[in-house]
C-alpha positions in Angstrom: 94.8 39.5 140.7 94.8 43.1 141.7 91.5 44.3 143.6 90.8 47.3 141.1 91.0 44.8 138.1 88.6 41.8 139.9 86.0 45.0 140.3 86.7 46.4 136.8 86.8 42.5 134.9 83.1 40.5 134.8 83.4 37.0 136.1 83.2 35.7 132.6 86.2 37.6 132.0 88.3 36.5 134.8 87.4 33.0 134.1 88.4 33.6 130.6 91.9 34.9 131.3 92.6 32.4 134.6 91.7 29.2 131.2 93.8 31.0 129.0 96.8 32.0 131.0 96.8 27.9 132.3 96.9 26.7 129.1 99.4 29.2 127.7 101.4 27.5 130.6 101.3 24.5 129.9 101.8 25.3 126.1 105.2 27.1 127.2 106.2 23.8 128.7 105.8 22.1 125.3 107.6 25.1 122.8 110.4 25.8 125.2 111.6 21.8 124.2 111.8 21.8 120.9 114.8 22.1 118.7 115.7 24.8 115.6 114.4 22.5 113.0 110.9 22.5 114.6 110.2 25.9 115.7 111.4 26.8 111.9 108.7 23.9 110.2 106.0 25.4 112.9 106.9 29.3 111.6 106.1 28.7 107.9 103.3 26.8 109.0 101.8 29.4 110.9 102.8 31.8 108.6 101.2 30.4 105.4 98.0 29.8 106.9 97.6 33.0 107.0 99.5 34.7 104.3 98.6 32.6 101.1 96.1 34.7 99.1 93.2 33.4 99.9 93.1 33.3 103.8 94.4 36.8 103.5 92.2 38.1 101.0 89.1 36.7 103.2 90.8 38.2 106.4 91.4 41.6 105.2 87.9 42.0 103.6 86.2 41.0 107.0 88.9 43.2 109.1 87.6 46.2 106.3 84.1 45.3 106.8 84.1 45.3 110.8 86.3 48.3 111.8 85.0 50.3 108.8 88.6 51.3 108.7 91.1 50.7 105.3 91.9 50.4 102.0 91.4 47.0 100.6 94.4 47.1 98.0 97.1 48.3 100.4 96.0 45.7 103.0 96.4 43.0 100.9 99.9 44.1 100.3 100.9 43.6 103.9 100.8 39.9 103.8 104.0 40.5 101.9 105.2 41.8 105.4 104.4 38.6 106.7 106.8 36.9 104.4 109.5 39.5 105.1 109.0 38.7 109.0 109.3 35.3 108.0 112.2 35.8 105.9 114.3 37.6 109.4 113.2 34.5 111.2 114.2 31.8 109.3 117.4 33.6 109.1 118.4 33.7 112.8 119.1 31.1 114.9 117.1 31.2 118.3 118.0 28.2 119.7 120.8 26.9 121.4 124.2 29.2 120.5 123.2 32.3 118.4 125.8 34.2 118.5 129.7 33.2 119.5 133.0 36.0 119.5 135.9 33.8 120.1 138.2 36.6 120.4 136.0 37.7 123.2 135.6 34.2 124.6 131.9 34.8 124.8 128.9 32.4 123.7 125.2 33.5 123.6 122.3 31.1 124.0 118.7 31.7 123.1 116.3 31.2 125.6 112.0 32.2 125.7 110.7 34.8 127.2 107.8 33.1 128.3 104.1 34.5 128.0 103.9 37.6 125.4 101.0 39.9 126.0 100.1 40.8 122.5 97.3 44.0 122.5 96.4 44.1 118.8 95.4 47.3 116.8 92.2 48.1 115.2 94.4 49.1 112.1 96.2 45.9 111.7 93.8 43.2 112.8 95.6 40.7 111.5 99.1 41.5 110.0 100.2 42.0 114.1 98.9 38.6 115.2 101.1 36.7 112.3 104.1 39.3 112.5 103.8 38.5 116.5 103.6 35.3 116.3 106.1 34.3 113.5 109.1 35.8 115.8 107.3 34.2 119.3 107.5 30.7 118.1 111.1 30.7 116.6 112.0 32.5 120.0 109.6 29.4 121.8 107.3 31.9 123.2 103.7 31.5 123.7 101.3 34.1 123.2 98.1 35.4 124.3 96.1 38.2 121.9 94.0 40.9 123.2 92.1 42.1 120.2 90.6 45.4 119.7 87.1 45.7 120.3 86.4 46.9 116.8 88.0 44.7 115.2 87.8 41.5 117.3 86.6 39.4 114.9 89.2 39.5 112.3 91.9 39.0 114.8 89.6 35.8 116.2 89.9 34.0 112.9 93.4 35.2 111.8 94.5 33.2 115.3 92.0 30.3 114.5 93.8 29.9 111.5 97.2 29.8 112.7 95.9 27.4 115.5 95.1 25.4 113.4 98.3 25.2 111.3 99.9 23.9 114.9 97.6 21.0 115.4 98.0 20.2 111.9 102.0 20.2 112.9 101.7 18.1 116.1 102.2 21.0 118.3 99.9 22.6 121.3 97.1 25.0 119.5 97.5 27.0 122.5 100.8 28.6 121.9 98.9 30.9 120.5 95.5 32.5 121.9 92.9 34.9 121.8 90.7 36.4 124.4 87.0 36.2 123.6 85.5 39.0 125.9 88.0 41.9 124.9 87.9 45.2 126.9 90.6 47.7 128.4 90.5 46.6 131.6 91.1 42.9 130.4 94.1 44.4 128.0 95.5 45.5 131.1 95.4 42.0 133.1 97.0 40.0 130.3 99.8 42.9 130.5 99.8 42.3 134.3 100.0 38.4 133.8 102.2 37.9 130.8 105.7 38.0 130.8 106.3 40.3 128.0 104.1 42.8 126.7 104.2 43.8 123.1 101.8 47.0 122.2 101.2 48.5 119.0 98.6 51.3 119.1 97.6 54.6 120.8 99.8 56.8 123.6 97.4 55.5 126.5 97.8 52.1 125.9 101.7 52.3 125.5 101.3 53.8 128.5 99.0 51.2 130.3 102.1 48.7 129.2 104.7 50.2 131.0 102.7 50.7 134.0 101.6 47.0 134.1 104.2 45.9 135.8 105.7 43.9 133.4 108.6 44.3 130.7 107.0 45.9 127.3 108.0 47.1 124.3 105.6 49.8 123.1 105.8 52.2 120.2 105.8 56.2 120.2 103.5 58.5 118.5 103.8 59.0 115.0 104.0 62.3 112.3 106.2 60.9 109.3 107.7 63.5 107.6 109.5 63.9 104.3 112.5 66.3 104.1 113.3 67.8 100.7 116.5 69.9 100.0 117.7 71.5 96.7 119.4 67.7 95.0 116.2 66.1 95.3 114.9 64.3 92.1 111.0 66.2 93.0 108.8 63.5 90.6 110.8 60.6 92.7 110.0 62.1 96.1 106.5 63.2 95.3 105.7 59.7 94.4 107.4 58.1 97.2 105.0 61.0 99.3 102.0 59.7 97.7 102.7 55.6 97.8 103.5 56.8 101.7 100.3 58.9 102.5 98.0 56.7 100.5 99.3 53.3 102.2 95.6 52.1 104.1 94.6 55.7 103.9 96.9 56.8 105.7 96.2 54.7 109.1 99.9 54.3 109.9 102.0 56.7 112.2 104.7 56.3 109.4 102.6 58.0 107.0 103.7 60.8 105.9 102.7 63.6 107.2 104.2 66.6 106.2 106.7 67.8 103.8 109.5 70.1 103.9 110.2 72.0 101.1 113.3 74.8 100.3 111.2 78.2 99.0 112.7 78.0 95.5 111.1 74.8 94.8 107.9 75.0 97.0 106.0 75.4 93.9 107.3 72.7 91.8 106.9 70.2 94.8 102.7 71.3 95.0 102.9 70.7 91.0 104.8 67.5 91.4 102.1 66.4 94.3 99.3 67.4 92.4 100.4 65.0 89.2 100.8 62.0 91.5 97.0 62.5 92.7 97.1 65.2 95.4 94.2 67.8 95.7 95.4 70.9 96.6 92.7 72.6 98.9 92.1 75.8 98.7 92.2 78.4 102.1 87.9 77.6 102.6 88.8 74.0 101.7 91.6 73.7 104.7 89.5 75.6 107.3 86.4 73.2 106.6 89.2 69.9 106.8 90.3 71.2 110.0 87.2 71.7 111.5 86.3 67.5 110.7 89.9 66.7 111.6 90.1 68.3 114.8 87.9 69.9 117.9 88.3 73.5 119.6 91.2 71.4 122.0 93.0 69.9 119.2 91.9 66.7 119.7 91.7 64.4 116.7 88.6 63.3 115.5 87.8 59.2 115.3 85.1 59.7 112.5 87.8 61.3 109.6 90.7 58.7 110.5 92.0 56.2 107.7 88.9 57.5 105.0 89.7 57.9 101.1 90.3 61.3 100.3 86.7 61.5 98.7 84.7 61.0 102.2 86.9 63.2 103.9 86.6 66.1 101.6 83.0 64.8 101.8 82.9 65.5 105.6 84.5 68.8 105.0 81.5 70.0 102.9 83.0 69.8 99.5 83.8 66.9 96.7 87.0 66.1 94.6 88.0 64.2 91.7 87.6 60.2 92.4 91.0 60.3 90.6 92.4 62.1 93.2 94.6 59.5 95.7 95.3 62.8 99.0 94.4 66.1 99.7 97.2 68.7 100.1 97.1 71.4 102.8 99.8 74.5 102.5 101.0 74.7 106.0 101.1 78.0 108.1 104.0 77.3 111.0 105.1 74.8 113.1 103.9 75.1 116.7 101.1 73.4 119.2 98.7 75.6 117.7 98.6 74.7 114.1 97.1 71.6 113.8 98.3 70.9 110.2 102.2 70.2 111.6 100.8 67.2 113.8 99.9 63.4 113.0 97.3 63.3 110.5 96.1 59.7 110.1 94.3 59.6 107.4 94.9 60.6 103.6 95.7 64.3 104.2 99.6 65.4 103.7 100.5 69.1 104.6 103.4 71.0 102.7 105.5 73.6 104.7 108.0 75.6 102.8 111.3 76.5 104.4 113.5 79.6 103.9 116.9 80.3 104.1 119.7 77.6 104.0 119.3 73.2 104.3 120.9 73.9 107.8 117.5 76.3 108.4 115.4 73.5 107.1 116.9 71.0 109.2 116.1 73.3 112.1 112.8 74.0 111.2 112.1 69.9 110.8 113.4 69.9 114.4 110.8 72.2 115.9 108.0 70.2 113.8 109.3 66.8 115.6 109.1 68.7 119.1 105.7 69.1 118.5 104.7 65.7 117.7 106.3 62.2 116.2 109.7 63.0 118.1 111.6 59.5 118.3 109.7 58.0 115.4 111.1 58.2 111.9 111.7 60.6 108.7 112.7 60.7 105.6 114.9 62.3 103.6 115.0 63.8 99.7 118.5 64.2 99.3 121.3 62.9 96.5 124.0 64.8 98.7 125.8 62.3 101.4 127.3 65.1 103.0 123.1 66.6 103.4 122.1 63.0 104.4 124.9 62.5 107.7 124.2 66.1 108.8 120.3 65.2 108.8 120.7 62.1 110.2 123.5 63.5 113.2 120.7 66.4 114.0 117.4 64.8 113.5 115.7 63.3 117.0 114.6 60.0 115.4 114.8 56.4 115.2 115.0 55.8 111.8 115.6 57.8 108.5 114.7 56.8 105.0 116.3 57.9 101.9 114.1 58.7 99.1 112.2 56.1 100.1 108.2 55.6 100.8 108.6 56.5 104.8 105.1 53.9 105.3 106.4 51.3 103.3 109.9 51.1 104.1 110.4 52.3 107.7 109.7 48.4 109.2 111.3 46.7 107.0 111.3 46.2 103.0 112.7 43.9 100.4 114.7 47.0 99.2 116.4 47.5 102.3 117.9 46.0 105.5 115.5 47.7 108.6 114.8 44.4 110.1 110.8 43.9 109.0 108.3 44.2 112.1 104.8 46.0 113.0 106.0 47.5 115.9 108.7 50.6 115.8 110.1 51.6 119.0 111.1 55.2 119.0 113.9 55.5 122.0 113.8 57.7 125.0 112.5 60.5 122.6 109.2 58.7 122.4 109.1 57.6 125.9 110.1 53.3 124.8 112.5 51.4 126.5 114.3 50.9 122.4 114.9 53.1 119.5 114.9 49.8 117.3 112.3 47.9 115.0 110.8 45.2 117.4 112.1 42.0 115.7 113.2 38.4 117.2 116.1 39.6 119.3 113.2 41.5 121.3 111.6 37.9 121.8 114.3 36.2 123.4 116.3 36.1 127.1 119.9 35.3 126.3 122.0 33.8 128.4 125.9 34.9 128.0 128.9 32.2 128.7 132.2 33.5 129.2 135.3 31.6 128.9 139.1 33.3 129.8 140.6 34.8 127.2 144.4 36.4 126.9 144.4 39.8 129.6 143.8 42.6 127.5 144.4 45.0 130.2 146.1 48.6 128.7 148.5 50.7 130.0 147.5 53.9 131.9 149.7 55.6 129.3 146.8 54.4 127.0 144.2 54.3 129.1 144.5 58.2 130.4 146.7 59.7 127.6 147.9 63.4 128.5 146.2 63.1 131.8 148.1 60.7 133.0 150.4 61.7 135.3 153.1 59.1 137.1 154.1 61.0 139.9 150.2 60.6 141.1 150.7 57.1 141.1 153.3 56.8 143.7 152.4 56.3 147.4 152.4 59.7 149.5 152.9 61.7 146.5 149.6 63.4 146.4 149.4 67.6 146.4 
């Protein structure tokens, strides 16, 4: 163990993980034997214990009632994510051959990855420990959870309950595990043990992960935005704006943000907001919600993240309608000084008009994405194809959804093929190692066979076309 972590980590601690990581061992033994057939029965084990109503409904109450973070109604809706996860699994082979290309000659075998490093979020205390573990045990991974501090609890019982669906299969409770005495610095030594790190949360713990030492897949910053040109049916993508915003009070960093509006229908889009439950604040309103939402640096404020509009108007100084679902803020520029362009977090949307041409728009989205959220995803308001490919050929980001809820369809729905995950990487842009939704190829080593195949070796002609030049290929005949 390094020196600085022994200081940092109380003996407790470093008891803790030494137990843990030994068992996760000698549970990796045990997984990395079994066949298809009874990773598969142990994934909808796992999975069910956690996703039927009842263990979820208890789960998500106590995860509300600890962090003080949520909306109880959208959290129960993301055990349906667990069954999508579920759904990618059971569809993949991860054992054995996976994948074969005859014409190639080539064979692919799945293989574990050994000890994932799991840091949890406080926002999904227990929707990442089943999406994590779902895709780790088809891949024959074992896994050891380091909960948030807030939210430690919920994530204790969510893996309780999914080690107890393994004993009830036969198979070693500790493929799955959870640290008891949770703290940064302990975060940091299960990223410096494991074999894999897997981290879903904030900027400095991505970071922490890919200075540990060992592989990780983190996730970039978010600032969802929603990108509206002249085609768009404005009802549909107001609603899609508000089922994204209002998604766990807007916790997620695929929330939308901000929305981008042509000036000739700027108007509409604030009326088509306001029917599907936006409040739109006035000038004194928006001055007061940025003073809560951020300090004199720009630094987000803890205290207004993922609240219901009500309390955060509250903490602004003023009230709203309890039938009101977000608060709308007219934006005034994109650039580091105004707050309003960047991640949000909570239910607050901000509406920027654009000028000029959908070619203007698209470079005005641009300039919002260098400010924050470049390399995560966007979406797109748009019936034109032709709109659509020249958005999705300019815009720096990982994923684009069109006319669809960014928050609910971004990792995965069962209205579309993004493979279903909780973790997004967001490329190079957002300083992760891929630009793809974490999923079960991220949990596996492969191992490639190669057999002969016919030459396929072309031509220079081919290869070099009008550069090629024969005379250069005779001996001596250089100039």
């Amino acid at each position: 163990m390094a020196a600085s972590a022994t200081k940092s980590l109380s003996p407790e601690q470093v008891q803790e993980l030494d137990d843990v990581f030994a068992r996760a061992r000698a549970a990796l033994a045990i997984i990395e034997t079994y066949d298809q057939e009874r990773v598969d029965r142990l994934i909808r084990a796992v999975a069910w214990a956690v996703a039927n109503r009842s263990a979820f409904h208890r789960l998500v109450q106590m995860g509300i009632e600890e962090s003080g973070l949520g909306d109880f109604g959208s959290r129960m809706n993301k055990r349906m994510k667990i069954r999508g996860v579920l759904r990618d699994a059971l569809r993949s082979p991860s054992v054995g051959i996976i994948e074969e290309d005859a014409e190639k000659g080539l064979v692919k075998y799945g293989k574990p990855v050994g000890i994932i490093g799991c840091v949890v979020p406080t926002t999904n205390p227990d929707l990442t420990p089943a999406g994590n573990a779902i895709y780790a045990i088809k891949a024959r991974d074992v896994v050891v959870f380091s909960p948030h501090p807030r939210s430690k609890h919920t994530t204790f019982e969510t893996v309780r309950l999914m080690r107890e669906a393994l004993e009830a299969e036969g198979a070693p409770a500790d493929i799955l595990q959870c640290i008891t005495l949770p703290s940064l610095t302990a975060s940091q030594e299960i990223m410096r043990r494991s074999d894999l790190v897997i981290a879903t949360g904030g900027q400095g713990l991505v970071r922490a992960a890919y200075s540990s030492g060992t592989p990780a897949y983190g996730v970039g910053a978010g600032n969802a935005t929603e990108f509206v040109d002249e085609t768009a049916d404005l009802q549909e993508t107001a609603r899609n704006c508000m089922l994204s915003k209002t998604s766990d009070f807007g916790s997620g960093c695929s929330a939308d943000g901000n929305v981008l509006v042509p000036a000739g229908r700027y108007d509409d889009m604030l009326d088509a907001l306001q029917a599907e439950g936006g409040h739109l604040a006035t000038a004194e309103q928006r001055s007061a919600l940025q003073a809560v939402m951020w300090d004199d640096e720009g630094h987000r404020l803890a205290d207004t993240v993922a609240i219901s509009p009500q309390l955060l108007a509250k903490a602004a100084g003023f009230d709203i309608p309890e039938d009101r679902r977000f608060i709308l803020v007219e934006g005034d520029g994109i650039g580091e000084d105004r707050q309003f362009c960047k991640e949000k977090l909570t239910t607050l949307m901000a509406v920027h008009k654009y000028e000029g041409s959908f070619e203007d728009g698209v470079e005005l989205a641009k300039q919002l994405y260098e400010i924050g959220g470049k390399g995560h995803s966007c979406g797109i308001a748009s019936t034109d194809d032709t709109h659509i490919d020249y958005f999705a050929q300019h815009m720096p980001v990982s994923r684009i959804m069109v006319r669809q809820p960014n928050s609910k369809a971004n990792a995965g729905s069962f209205t579309n093929g993004m493979p279903m995950t909780s973790s997004m990487g967001c490329g190079t842009w957002g300083g992760n190692i891929t630009s793809e939704n974490v999923s079960l190829r991220h949990y596996l080593n492969t191992t490639w066979v190669s057999r002969t195949i016919a030459e396929d070796r072309p031509s220079d002609e081919e290869l070099f076309g009008d550069f090629f030049d024969a005379a250069l290929e005779t001996d001596g005949a250089g100039r």
